[in-house]
C-alpha positions, 0 to 999 in steps of 0.5 A: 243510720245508713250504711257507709255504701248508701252514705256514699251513694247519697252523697254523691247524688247531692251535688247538682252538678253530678246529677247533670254529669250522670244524666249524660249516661241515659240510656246506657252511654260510655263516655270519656272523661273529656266527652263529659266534660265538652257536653257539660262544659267543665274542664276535664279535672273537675269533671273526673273528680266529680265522675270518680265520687259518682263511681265510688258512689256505686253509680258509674262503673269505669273500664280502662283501655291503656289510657283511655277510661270509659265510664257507664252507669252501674244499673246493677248498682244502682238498684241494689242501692236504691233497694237498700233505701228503699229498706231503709227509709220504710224500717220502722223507728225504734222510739228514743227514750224521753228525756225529763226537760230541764225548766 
């Protein structure tokens, strides 16, 4: 089983809807909460909701400037992540042990 870092990495890529909010930071944008939510065309409150899942997801990093929070996409996290699935969907399976079926 995953880690918790990588349960919450793969969750937070599971919603269509934050791969399309992600997308939006190729290329090493920073972005606002409400730049993201007029690109996309989702209110603000459920744009940061869906930005602080892909935050704690190991996705995004966030920088605050008195009340103005930028988000960027965290490469450096991304890869250890992605490294550690990486490890993880390639361990090999210890065999269960088998269970006499019941007839």
């Amino acid at each position: 089983m995953p880690d918790d870092d990588l349960q919450v990495f793969l969750k937070a890529l599971a919603s269509t809807t934050r791969q399309r909010l992600f997308a939006h930071f190729a290329g090493g944008e920073e972005l606002t909460v409400g730049e993201v939510a007029e690109r996309a065309g989702l209110g603000p409150s459920t744009t940061s909701e869906h930005l602080a899942v892909l935050r704690r997801g190991g996705l995004l990093q966030s920088t605050r400037t008195g009340k103005l929070v930028r988000y960027r996409a965290d490469e450096e996290g991304i890869a250890e992540l992605l490294g550690q699935l990486h490890s993880y969907l390639l361990a090999p399976v210890e065999p269960q042990g088998t269970r006499a079926s019941q007839g």
